[in-house]
Structure formats: C-alpha cells, structure tokens
C-alpha positions, 0 to 999 in steps of 0.5 A, spaced: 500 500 500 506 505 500 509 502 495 505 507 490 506 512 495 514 512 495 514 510 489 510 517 487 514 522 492 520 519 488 518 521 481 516 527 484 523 529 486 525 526 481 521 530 476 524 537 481 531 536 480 531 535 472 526 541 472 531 545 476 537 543 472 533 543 465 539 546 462 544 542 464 540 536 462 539 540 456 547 541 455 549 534 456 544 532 451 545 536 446 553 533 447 551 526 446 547 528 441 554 531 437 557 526 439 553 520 436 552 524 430 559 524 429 560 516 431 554 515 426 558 519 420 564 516 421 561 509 421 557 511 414 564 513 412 567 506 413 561 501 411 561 506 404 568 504 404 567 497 405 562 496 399 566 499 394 572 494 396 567 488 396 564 491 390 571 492 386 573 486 387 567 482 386 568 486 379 576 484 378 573 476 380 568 477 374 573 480 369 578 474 370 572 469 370 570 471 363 578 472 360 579 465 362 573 463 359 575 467 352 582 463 352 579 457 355 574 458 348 579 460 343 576 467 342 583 471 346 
C-alpha cells in the first residue's frame, strides 16, 4: 500500500531536480547528441568504404572469370 506512495514522492523529486537543472540536462544532451552524430558519420564513412572494396573486387573476380573463359574458348 506505500509502495505507490514512495514510489510517487520519488518521481516527484525526481521530476524537481531535472526541472531545476533543465539546462544542464539540456547541455549534456545536446553533447551526446554531437557526439553520436559524429560516431554515426564516421561509421557511414567506413561501411561506404567497405562496399566499394567488396564491390571492386567482386568486379576484378568477374573480369578474370570471363578472360579465362575467352582463352579457355579460343576467342583471346
């Protein structure tokens, strides 16, 4: 029966202080914000990479396969 009681004084204060430091709570997360922007660009920069290499190289495989097919065949 108190539970709800506690419980609703804790969110209560809780609801107080981050009112109280709002613009503190602002600043941390517009930080992290950036900061993930950051990560998520740097991490967009590394798999766009990584697909071009896979990319090319499935392309160096597949002109490879068809110059030996040409020998293979007497066109070359």
């Amino acid at each position: 029966m108190a539970l709800p009681f506690i419980l609703g004084i804790a969110v209560g204060a809780g609801a107080v202080v981050a009112f109280n430091r709002s613009k503190k709570i602002q600043d941390k997360t517009h930080d992290i914000l950036e900061k993930s922007k950051d990560l998520a660009s740097d991490v967009k920069k590394n798999v766009e990479s990584t697909v071009a290499c896979v990319k090319d190289k499935i392309d160096k495989k597949e002109n490879s396969q068809t110059v030996e097919e040409k020998e293979k065949s007497g066109e070359v």
